[in-house]
VEXDREN-2710 file (C-alpha; in Angstrom, 1 decimal):
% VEXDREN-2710
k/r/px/py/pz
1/UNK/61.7/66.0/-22.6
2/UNK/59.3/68.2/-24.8
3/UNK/56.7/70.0/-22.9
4/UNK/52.9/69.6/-23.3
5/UNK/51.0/71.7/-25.5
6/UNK/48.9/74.0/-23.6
7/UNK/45.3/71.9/-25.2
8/UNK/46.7/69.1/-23.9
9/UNK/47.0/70.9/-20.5
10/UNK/43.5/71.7/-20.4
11/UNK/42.5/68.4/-21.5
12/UNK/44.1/67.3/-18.4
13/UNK/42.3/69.8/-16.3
14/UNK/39.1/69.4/-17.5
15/UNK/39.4/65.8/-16.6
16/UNK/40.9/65.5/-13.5
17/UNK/37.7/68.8/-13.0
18/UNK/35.6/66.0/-14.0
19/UNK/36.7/63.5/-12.0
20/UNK/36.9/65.6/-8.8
21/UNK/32.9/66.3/-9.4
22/UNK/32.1/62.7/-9.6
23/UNK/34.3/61.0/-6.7
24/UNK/32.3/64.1/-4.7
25/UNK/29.2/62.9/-6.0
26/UNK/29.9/59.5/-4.6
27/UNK/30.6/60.3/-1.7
28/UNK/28.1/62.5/-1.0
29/UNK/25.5/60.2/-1.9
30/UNK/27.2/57.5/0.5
31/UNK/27.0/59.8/3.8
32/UNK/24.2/61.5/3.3
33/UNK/22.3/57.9/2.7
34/UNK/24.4/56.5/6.0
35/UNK/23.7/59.8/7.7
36/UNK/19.7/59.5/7.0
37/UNK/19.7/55.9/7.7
38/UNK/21.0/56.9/11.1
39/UNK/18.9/59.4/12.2
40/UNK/16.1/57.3/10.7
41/UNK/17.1/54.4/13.3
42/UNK/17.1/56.6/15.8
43/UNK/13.9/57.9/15.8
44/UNK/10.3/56.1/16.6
45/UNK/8.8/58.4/13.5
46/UNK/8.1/57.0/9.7
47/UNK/7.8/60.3/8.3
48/UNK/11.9/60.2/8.1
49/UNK/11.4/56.5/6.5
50/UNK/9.5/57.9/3.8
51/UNK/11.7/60.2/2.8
52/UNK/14.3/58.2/2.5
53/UNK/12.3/55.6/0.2
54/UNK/11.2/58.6/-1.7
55/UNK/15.4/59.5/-2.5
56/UNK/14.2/63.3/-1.7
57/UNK/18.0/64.0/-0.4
58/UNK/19.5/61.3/-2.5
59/UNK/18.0/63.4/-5.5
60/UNK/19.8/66.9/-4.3
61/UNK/23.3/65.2/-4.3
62/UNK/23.0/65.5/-8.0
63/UNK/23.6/69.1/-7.8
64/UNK/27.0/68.4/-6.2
65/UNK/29.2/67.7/-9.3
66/UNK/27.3/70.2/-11.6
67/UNK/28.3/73.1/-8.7
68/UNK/31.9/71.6/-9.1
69/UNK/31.9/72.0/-12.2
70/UNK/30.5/75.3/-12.6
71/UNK/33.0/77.1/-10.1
72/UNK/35.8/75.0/-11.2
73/UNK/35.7/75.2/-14.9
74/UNK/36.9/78.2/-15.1
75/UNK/40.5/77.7/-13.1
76/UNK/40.5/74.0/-15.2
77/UNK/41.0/76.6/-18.0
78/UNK/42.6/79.2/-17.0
79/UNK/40.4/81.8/-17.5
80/UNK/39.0/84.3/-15.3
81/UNK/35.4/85.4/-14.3
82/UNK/35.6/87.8/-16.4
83/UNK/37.2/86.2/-19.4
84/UNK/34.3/83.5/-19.1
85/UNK/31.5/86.3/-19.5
86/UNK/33.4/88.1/-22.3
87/UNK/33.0/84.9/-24.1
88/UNK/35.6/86.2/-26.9
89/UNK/37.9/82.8/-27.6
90/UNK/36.3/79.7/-28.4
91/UNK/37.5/78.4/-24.8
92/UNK/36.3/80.8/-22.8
93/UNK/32.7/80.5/-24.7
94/UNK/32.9/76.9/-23.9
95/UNK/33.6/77.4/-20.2
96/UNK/30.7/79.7/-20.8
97/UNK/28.3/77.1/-21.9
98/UNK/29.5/74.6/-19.3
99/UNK/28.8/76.7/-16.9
100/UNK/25.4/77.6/-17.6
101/UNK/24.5/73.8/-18.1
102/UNK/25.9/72.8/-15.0
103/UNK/23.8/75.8/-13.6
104/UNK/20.5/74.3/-15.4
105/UNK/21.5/71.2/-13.5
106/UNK/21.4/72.4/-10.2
107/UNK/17.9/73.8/-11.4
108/UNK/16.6/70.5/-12.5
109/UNK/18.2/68.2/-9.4
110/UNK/16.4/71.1/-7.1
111/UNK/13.2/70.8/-9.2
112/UNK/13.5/66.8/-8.7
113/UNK/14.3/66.5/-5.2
114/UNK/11.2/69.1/-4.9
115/UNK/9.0/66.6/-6.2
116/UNK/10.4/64.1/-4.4
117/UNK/9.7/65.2/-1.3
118/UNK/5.9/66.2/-2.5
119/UNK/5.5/62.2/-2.7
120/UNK/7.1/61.4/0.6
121/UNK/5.0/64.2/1.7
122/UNK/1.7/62.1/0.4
123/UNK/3.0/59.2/2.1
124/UNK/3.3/60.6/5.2
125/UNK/-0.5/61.9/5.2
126/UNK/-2.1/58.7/4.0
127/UNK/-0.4/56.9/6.7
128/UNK/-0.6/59.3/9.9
129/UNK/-4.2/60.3/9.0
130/UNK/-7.2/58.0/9.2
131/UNK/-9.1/60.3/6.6
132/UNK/-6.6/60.1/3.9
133/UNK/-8.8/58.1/1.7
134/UNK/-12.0/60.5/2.0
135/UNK/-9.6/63.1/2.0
136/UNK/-6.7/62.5/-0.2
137/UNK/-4.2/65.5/-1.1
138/UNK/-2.6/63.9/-3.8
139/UNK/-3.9/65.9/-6.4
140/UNK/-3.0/69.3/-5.0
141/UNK/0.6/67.8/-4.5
142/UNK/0.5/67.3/-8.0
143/UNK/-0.4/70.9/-8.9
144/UNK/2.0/72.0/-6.8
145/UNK/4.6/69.9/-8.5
146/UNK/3.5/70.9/-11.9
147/UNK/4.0/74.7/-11.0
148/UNK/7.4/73.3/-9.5
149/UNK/8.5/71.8/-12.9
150/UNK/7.1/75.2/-14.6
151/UNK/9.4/77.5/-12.4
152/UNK/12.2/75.4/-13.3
153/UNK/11.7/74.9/-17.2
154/UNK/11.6/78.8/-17.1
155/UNK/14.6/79.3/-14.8
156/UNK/16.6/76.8/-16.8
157/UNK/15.6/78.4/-20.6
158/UNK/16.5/81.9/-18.4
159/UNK/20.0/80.4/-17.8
160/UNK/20.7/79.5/-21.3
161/UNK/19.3/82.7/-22.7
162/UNK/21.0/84.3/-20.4
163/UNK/18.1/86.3/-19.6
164/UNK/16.4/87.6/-16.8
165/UNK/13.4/85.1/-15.9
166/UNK/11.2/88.4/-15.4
167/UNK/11.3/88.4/-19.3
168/UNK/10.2/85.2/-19.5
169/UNK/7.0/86.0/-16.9
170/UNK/6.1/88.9/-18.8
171/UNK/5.5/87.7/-22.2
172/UNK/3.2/84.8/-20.6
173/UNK/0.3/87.3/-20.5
174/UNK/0.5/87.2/-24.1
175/UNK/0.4/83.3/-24.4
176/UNK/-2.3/82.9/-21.8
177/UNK/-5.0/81.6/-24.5
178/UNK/-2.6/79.2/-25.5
179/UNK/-1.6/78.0/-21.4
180/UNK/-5.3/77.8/-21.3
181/UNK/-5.4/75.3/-24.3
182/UNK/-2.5/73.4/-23.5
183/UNK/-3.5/73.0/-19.9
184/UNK/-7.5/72.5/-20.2
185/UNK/-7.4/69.3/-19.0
186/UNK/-4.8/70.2/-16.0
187/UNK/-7.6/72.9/-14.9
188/UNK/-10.4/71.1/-15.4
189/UNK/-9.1/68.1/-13.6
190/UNK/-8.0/70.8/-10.8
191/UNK/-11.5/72.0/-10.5
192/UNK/-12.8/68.7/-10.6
193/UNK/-10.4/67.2/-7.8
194/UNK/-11.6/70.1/-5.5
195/UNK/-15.7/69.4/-6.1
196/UNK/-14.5/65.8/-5.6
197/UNK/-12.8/66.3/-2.3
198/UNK/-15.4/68.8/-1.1
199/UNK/-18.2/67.0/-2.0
200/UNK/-17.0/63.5/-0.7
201/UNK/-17.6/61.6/-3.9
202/UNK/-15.8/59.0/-4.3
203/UNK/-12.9/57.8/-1.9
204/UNK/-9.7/55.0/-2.2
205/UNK/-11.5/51.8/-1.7
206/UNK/-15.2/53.0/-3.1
207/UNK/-16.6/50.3/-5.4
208/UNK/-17.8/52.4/-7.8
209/UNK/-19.4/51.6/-10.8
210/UNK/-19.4/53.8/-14.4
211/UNK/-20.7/51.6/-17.5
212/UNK/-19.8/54.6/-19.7
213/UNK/-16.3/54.0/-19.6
214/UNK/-17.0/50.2/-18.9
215/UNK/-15.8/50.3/-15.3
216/UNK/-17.2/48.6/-12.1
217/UNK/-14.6/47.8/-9.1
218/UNK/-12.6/49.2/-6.2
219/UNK/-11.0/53.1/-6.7
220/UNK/-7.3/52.2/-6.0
221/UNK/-5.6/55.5/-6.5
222/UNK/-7.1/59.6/-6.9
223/UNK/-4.8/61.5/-8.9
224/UNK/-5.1/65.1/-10.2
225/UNK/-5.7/63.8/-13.9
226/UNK/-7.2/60.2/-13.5
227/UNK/-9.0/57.7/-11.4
228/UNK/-7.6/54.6/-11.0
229/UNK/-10.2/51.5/-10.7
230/UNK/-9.3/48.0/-10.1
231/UNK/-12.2/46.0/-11.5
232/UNK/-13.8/42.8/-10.6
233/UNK/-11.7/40.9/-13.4
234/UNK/-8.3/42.4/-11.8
235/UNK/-8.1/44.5/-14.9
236/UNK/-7.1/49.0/-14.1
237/UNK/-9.6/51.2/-15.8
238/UNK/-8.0/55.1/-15.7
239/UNK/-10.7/57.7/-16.1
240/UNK/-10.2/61.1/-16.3
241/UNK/-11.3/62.8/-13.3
242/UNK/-13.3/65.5/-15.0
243/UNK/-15.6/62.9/-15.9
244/UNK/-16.9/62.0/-12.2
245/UNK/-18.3/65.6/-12.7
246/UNK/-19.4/65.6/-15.6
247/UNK/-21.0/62.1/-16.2
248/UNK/-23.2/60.0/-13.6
249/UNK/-21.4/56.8/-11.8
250/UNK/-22.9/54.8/-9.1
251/UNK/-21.2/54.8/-5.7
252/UNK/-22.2/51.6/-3.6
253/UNK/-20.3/53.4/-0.7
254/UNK/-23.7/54.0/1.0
255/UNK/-24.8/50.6/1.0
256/UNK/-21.5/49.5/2.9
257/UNK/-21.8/52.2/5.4
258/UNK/-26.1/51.3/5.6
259/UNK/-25.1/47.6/6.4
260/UNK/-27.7/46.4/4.1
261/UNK/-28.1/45.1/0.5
262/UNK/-31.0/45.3/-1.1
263/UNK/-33.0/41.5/-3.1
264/UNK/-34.9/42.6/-5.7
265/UNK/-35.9/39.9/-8.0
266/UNK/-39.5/38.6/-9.1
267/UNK/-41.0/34.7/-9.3
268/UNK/-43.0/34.3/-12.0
269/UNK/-46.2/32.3/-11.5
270/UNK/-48.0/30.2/-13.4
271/UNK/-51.6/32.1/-13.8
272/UNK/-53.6/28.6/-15.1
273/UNK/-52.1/27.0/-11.1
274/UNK/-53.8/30.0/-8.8
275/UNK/-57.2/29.1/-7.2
276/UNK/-59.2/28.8/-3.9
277/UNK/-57.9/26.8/-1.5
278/UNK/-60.2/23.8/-0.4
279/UNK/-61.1/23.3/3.3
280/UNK/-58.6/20.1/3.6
281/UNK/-55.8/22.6/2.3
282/UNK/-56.3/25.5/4.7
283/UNK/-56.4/22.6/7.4
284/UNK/-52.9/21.2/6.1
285/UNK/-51.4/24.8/5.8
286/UNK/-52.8/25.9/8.9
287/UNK/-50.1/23.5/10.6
288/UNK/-47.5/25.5/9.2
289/UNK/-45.1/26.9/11.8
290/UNK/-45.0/30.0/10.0
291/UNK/-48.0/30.3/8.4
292/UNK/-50.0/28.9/11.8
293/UNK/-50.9/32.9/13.2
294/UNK/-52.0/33.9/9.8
295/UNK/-54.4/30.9/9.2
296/UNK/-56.0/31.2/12.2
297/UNK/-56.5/35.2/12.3
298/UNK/-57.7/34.3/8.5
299/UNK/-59.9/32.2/9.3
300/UNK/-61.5/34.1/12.0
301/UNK/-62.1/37.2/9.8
302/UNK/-63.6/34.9/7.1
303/UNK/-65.9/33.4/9.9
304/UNK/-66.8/36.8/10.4
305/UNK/-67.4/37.9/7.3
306/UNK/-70.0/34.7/6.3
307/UNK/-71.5/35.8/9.0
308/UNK/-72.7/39.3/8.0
309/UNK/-73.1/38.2/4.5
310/UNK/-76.6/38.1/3.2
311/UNK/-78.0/36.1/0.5
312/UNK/-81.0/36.9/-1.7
313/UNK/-82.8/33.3/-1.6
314/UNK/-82.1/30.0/-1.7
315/UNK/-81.1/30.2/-6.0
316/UNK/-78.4/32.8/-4.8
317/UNK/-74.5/31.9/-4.7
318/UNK/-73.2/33.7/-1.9
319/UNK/-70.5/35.7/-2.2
320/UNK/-67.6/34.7/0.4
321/UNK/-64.2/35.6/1.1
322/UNK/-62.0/32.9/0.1
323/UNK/-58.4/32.3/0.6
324/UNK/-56.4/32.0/-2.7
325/UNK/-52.9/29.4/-2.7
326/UNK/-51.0/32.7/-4.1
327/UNK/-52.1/34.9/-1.2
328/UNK/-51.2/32.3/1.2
329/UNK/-48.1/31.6/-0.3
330/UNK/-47.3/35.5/-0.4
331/UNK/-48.2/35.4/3.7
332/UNK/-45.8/32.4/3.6
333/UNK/-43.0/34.7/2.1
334/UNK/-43.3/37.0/4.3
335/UNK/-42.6/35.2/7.5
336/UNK/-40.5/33.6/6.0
337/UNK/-37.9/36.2/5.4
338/UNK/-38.7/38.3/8.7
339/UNK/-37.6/34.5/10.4
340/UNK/-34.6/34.6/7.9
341/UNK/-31.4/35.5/10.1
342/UNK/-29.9/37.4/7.1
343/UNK/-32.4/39.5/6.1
344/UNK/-32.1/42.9/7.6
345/UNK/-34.9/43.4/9.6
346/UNK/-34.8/47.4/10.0
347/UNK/-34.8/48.0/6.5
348/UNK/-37.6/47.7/4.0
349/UNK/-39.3/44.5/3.1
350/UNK/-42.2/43.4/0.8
351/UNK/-43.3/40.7/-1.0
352/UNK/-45.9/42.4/-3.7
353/UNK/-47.6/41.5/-7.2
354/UNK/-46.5/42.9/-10.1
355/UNK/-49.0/43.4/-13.1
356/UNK/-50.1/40.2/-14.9
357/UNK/-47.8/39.6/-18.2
358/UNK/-48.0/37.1/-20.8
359/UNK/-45.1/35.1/-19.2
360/UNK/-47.1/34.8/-15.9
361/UNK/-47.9/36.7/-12.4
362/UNK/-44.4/38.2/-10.9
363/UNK/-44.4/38.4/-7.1
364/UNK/-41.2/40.2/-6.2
365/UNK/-39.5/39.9/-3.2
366/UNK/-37.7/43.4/-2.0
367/UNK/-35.7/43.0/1.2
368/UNK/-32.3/43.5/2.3
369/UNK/-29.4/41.6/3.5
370/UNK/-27.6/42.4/6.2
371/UNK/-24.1/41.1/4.8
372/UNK/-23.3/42.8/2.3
373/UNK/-20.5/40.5/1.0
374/UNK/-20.8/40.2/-2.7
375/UNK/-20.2/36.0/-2.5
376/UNK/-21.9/35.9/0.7
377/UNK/-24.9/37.9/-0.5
378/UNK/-25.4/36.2/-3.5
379/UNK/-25.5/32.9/-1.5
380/UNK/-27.9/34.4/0.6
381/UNK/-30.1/35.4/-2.3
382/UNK/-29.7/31.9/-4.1
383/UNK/-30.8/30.2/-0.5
384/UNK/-34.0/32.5/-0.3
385/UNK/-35.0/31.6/-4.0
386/UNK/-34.6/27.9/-3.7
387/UNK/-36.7/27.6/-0.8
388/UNK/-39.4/29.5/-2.6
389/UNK/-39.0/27.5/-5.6
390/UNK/-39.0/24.2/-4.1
391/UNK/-42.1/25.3/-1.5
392/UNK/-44.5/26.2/-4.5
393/UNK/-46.1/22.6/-5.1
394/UNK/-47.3/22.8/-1.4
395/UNK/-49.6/25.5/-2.4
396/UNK/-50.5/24.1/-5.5
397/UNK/-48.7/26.7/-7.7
398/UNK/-46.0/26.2/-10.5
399/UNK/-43.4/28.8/-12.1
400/UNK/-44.0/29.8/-15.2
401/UNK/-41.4/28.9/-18.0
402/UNK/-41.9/29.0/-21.6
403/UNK/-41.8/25.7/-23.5
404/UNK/-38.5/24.1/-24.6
405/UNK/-37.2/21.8/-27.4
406/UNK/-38.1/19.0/-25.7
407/UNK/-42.2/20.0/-24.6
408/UNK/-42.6/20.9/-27.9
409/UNK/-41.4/17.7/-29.6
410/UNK/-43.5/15.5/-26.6
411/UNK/-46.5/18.0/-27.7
412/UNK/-46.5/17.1/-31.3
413/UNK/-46.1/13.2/-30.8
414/UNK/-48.7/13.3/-28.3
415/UNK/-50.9/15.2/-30.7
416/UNK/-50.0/12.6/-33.5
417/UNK/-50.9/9.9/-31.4
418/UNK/-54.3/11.3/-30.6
419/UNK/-54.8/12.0/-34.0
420/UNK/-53.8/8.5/-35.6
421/UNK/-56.0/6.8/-32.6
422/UNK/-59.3/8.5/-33.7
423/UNK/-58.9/8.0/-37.4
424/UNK/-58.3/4.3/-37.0
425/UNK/-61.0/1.8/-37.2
426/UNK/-61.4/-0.4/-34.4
427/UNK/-60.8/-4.4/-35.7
428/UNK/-64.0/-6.2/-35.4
END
């Protein structure tokens, strides 16, 4: 029986070396996940749980089969230590390569299972720590990460240069204006992160609102480069977090934490309904439950008042305090929302005039709510208006609204009507 050529030999090595490095692999991945799982069962603690979920051990394992293959390479080969580092044959510089890949391996795996356990690490603080969303660290994980990955890339281009990283480190003061370009956005996002978190800007679960960049919803995540912000429609805006310092947003945080919302909408009158009220009108509102104190203490002033008034003669109109329908039917709106069991009553409330405009006389109501429910307020709101509405024609007032179509068209045949009628002679 011939014997095998030595290639053929090393072939054989190489992949029973191969082999070896991934049945360890295997199994060191099944009892270190059965030995976590235990010692996670064990314990009344979720920190454990989320390291597990985040695969920060599971991650390390990969180093395993690149270590075996770095120490074993070499007697795979037959060659020795220093054989390897000579590098003379073409085996013993491809043991040399190997080796230094399998040692960039180990590298990266350490790099990942680093990171990992930076995210279990941000699991662990949002849910053991009530101020995790005012205060959330997952930005500075993330520059911790970065410099992680950074260590590594120049430990693994060390390896395969076969060069001391010091090297590497000392030519970086020559490329700093170009780390500063490549990683403006890193710093400035860095910077921003820390005025964010210092300041209390904006935490998970702010509705915040940014028309610039077309976004209006819930902050769902705080990273170290973006904002995440789920939107009324259920679509994700991501914003650069620079921006929050550097353009305005609205936070509607403080209205939450106030317990009020504001109403700020007008009616528009119509300026041809407002007049005196007659005597049998002030009578008729004067039974009004809520409008029953003002009438009286009204009319008692303007009693009062008549009284003291003086008149030059008998072919002099006196000049009297009267009550006007719109004054009365702002007193109305008035009670009516301090009665209203929504409307906030510590916060501010008016019901004023705004200035006279072609479209009418605006009265605006300015109150608060104090649910501050976005469907529940803007019931609320709805409610309050369609009283007002529908209580106008008791004070003898109408909105104002602009013609449509249809008043037009009933205009003009009324008009033609008219005209037709008094250009026709009369049948004798």
């Amino acid at each position: 029986m011939d014997t095998l050529p030595p290639w053929a030999f090393g072939v054989g090595q190489v992949a029973l070396l191969l082999l070896i490095a991934a049945v360890a692999h295997r199994i060191a991945i099944r009892m270190g996940r059965d030995a976590m799982r235990r010692a996670a069962t064990r314990t009344s603690v979720t920190w454990d749980d989320r390291i597990i979920e985040r695969r920060a051990f599971a991650r390390l394992t990969n180093a395993i089969p690149a270590a075996i293959v770095y120490f074993g390479i070499g007697p795979a080969l037959g060659l020795t230590p220093g054989q390897i580092a000579a590098g003379e044959s073409p085996i013993a510089l491809a043991a040399l390569v190997t080796q230094r890949v399998a040692l960039s391996v180990v590298a990266i795996a350490g790099a990942l299972s680093a990171n990992a356990l930076l995210s279990a690490v941000n699991d662990i603080y949002n849910d053991s720590y009530s101020e995790a969303k005012s205060r959330p660290i997952k930005g500075y994980l993330q520059v911790v990460g970065l410099g992680i990955w950074i260590a590594a890339a120049v430990i693994v281009v060390s390896i395969l240069a076969d060069r001391s990283p010091v090297v590497f480190l000392s030519g970086l003061g020559a490329l700093t204006a170009v780390l500063m370009l490549v990683f403006r956005d890193t710093i400035l996002s860095l910077v921003a992160s820390l005025q964010i978190m210092s300041n209390d800007m904006i935490r998970i679960g702010d509705w915040v609102e940014m028309p610039q960049a077309n976004a209006d919803g819930d902050v769902i995540d705080i990273a170290l480069h973006t904002v995440k912000i789920q939107n009324w429609d259920k679509t994700i805006s991501t914003i650069p977090t620079h921006r929050f310092i550097t353009e305005s947003f609205k936070n509607w945080r403080g209205m939450s934490e106030a317990g009020g919302r504001r109403i700020k909408r007008a009616l528009a009158l119509d300026l041809s309904t407002i007049r005196f009220l007659t005597p049998d009108e002030v009578e008729r509102l004067g039974r009004f439950e809520l409008l029953r104190d003002y009438m009286r203490r009204k009319r008692d002033e303007l009693a009062e008042d008549a009284v003291r008034t003086r008149t030059g003669g008998d072919d002099v109109v006196p000049e009297l305090r009267r009550l006007t329908n719109v004054g009365t039917f702002r007193a109305y709106v008035i009670a009516y929302l301090r009665a209203h069991p929504i409307v906030h009553d510590e916060m501010t409330l008016l019901v004023r005039q705004l200035a006279p405009t072609p479209r009418g006389l605006p009265i605006e109501i300015y109150c608060f709510t104090s649910d501050t429910a976005w469907a529940r307020y803007e019931s609320i709101q709805a409610d309050i208006f369609d009283h007002l509405i529908a209580v106008l024609p008791d004070f003898g007032l109408k909105v104002f609204q602009e013609p449509a179509g249809s008043d037009l068209i009933a205009a003009g045949a009324d008009f033609t009507g008219r005209g037709r009628a008094e250009h026709s002679s009369p049948e004798g």
